[in-house]
C-alpha positions as a printed Julia matrix, in Angstrom:
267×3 Matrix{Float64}:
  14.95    2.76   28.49
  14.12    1.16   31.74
  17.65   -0.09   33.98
  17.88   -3.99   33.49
  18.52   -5.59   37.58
  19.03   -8.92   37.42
  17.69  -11.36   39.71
  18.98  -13.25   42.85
  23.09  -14.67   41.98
  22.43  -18.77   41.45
  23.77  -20.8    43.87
  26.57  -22.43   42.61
  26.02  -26.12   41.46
  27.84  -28.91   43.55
  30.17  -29.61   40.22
  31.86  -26.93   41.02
  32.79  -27.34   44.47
  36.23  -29.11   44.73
  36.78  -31.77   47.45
  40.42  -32.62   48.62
  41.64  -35.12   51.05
  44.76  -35.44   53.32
  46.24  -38.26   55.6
  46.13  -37.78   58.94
  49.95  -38.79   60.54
  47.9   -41.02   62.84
  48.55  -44.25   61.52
  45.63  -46.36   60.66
  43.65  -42.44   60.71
  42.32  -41.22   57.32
  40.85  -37.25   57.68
  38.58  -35.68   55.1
  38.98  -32.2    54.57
  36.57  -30.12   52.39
  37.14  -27.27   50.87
  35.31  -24.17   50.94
  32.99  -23.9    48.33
  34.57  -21.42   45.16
  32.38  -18.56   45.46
  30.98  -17.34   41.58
  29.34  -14.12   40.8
  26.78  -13.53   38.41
  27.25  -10.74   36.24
  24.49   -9.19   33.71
  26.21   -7.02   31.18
  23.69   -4.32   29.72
  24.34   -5.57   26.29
  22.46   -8.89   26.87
  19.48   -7.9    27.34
  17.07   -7.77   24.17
  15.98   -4.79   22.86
  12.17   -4.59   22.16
  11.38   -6.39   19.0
  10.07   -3.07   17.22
  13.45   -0.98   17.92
  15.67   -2.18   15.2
  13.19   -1.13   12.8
  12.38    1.96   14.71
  16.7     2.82   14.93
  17.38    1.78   11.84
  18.57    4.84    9.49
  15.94    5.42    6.21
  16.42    8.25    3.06
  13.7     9.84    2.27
  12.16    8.21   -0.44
  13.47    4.91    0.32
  11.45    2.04   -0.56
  11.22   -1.77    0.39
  10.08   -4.0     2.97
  12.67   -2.16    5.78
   9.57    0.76    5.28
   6.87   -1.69    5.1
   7.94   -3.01    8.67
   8.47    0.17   10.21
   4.99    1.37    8.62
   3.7    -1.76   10.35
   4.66   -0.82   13.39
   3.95    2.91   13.27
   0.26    1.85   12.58
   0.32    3.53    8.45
  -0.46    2.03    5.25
   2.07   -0.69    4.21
   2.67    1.07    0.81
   6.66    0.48    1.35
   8.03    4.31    0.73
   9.83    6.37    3.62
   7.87    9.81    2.43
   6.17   12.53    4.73
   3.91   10.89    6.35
   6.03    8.11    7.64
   8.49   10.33    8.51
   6.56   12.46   10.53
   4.95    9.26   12.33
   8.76    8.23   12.95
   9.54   10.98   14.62
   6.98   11.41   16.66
   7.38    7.58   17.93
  10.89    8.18   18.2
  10.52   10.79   20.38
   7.73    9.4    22.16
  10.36    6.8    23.33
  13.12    9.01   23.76
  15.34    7.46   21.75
  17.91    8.74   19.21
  16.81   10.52   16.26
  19.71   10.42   13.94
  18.03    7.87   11.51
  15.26   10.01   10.53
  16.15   11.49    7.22
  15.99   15.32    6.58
  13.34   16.79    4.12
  14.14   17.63    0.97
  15.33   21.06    0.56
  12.93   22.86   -1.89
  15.85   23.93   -4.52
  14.9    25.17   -7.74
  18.3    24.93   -9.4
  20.29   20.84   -9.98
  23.2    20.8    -7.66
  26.45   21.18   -9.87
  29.85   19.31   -9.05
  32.84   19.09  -11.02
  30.59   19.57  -13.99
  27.74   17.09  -13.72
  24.29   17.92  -13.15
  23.01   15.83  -10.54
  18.8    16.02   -9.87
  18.07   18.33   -6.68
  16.15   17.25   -3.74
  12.86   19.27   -5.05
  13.56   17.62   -8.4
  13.84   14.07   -6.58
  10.43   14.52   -4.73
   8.53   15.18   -8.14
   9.87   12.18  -10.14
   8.97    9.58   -7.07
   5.47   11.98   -6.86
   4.77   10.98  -10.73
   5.98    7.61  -10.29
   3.71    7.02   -7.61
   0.88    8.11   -9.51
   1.77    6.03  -12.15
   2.04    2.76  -10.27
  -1.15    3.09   -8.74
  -3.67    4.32  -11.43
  -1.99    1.69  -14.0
  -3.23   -1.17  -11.77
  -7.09    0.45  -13.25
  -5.93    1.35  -16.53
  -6.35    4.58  -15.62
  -4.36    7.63  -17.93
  -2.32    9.54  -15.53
  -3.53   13.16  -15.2
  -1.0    16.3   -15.81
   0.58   17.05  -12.44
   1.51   20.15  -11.52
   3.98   21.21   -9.24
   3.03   24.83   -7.01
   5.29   24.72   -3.83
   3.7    28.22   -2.75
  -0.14   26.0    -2.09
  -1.26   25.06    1.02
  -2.71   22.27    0.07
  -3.14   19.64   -2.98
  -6.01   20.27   -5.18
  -7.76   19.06   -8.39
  -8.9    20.79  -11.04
 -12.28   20.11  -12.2
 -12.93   19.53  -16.11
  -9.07   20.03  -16.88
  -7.77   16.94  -15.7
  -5.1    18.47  -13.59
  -3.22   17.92  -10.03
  -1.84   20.58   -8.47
   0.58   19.29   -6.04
   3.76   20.3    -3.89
   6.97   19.04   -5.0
   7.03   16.41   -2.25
   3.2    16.0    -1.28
   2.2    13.69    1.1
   1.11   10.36   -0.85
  -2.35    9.94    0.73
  -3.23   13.65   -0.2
  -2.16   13.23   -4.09
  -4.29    9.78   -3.75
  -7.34   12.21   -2.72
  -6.9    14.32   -5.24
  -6.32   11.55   -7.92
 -10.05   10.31   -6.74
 -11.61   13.5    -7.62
  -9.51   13.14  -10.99
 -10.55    9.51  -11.65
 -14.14   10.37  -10.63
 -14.42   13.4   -13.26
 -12.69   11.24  -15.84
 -15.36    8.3   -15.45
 -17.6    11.12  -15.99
 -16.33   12.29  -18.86
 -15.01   15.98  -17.4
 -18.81   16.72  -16.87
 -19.33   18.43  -13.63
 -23.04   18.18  -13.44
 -22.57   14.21  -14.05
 -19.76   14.23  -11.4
 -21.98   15.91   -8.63
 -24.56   13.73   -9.52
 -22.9    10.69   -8.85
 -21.05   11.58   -6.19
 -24.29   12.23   -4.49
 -25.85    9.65   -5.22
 -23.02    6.97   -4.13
 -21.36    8.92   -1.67
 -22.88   11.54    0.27
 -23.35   11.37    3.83
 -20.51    9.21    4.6
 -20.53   10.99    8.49
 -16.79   11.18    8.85
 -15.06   13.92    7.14
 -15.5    17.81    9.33
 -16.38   20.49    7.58
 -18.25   21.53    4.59
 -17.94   19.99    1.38
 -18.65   21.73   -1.59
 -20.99   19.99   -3.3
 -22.61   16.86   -1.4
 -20.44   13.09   -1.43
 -17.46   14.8    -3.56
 -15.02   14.78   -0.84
 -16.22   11.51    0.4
 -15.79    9.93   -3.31
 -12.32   11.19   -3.48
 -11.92    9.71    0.07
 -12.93    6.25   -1.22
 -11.77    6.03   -4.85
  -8.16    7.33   -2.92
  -8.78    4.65   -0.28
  -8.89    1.48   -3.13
  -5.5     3.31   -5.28
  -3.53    3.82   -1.83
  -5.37    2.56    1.44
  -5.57    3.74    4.36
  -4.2     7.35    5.07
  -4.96   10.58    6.55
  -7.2    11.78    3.43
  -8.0     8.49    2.02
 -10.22    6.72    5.03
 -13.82    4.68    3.64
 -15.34    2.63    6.43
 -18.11    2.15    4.59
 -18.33   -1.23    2.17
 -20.89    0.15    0.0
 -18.91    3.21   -1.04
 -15.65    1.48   -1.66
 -17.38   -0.93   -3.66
 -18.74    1.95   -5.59
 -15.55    3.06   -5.99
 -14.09    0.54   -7.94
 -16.49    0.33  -10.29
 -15.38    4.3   -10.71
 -11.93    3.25  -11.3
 -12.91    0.1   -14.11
 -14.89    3.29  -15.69
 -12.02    5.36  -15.71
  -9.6     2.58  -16.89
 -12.14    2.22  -20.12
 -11.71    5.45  -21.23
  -8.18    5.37  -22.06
């Protein structure tokens, strides 16, 4: 934080300079004496000065998991997708601004610790962190294929991946317990994609091709052409903007919704 030096000391206004008057013992001789002005010093206490108007947000203290419109602002200001929950990727961004500023730390929650086994105390069973992470993970995916009408897929939890992945013509997410929300929203656009499709992979390639190939910003190989773009898009309309859910392109995300009203008629 940069020091605070506040500016010239006033001068002080003429209210507050007193005026007193004695008799001379000359008779018939009035003198006016004036006092010396009553010196005041200014004084700045730290404290005053405002903070900037993003630091409460940034310093406030969040759980991980935590959901309302104290995330949505801080998302705001971190630049992320306003989808109101304090999971991994906000947390990393937090951090990294937090840092950035070098400013305390101590409201940034800790991850989850991946614990197979509920905590036990005095005889309840209370869920685990790991245990935590997957009901908000199926909650989420919930929430944002019911808007569609879309059937939630079978989600699997494998902490030993590297990464999320779907699997073709089964209908199934494999995800970590606490999986970043923009990567399960990938993988649920492959999911909703080979659902509209009726779990038939030629059909799915097809269309993906078709509709979504050549979108110019994903590196690397895809394996088969517009697949990972489709899942980019279709993620992109369930969850936004994110890290594995970007469309710039109009025609694509328009595409993609008629994907998802597909997807919602098969249930």
């Amino acid at each position: 934080m940069s020091e605070f030096k506040p500016s010239a000391v006033p001068s002080v206004p003429a209210s507050v300079i007193e005026t007193t008057s004695t008799t001379s013992s000359i008779p018939g001789t009035t003198t006016t004496v004036l006092a010396a002005p009553v010196t005041t010093t200014a004084s700045v206490s730290v404290t005053d000065v405002p903070a900037r108007p993003d630091e409460a947000s940034l310093l406030s203290s969040y759980t991980f998991g935590q959901r309302g419109s104290e995330v949505v602002a801080l998302q705001t200001i971190l630049g992320l997708a306003t989808d109101g929950w304090y999971w991994t990727q906000t947390r990393d961004a937090h951090l990294a601004r937090l840092t950035l500023l070098q400013l305390s730390t101590s409201g940034v929650p800790d991850m989850p610790a991946a614990t197979n086994s509920p905590v036990v105390d005095g005889g309840s069973t209370t869920p685990s962190s790991k245990e935590t992470c997957q009901t908000q993970t199926l909650s989420f995916v919930d929430n944002i294929l019911s808007t569609w009408g879309v059937p939630s897929p079978e989600i699997v939890f494998d902490d030993t991946i590297k990464n999320e992945y779907y699997q073709i013509g089964a209908g199934v997410v494999v995800a970590k317990s606490c999986s970043d929300k923009t990567s399960v929203a990938h993988e649920l656009g492959h999911y909703a994609l080979d659902l509209a499709n009726g779990y038939n992979w030629s059909a799915h390639a097809d269309e993906a091709a078709s509709h979504f190939a050549g979108g110019g910003w994903i590196k690397g190989a895809e394996s088969s052409p517009g697949v990972e773009y489709a899942a980019h898009c279709i993620g992109w309309v369930l969850y936004g903007e994110g890290t594995y859910t970007r469309c710039p392109n109009n025609d694509m995300r328009e595409h993609a919704r008629s994907v998802l009203t597909r997807a919602g008629g098969v249930a």
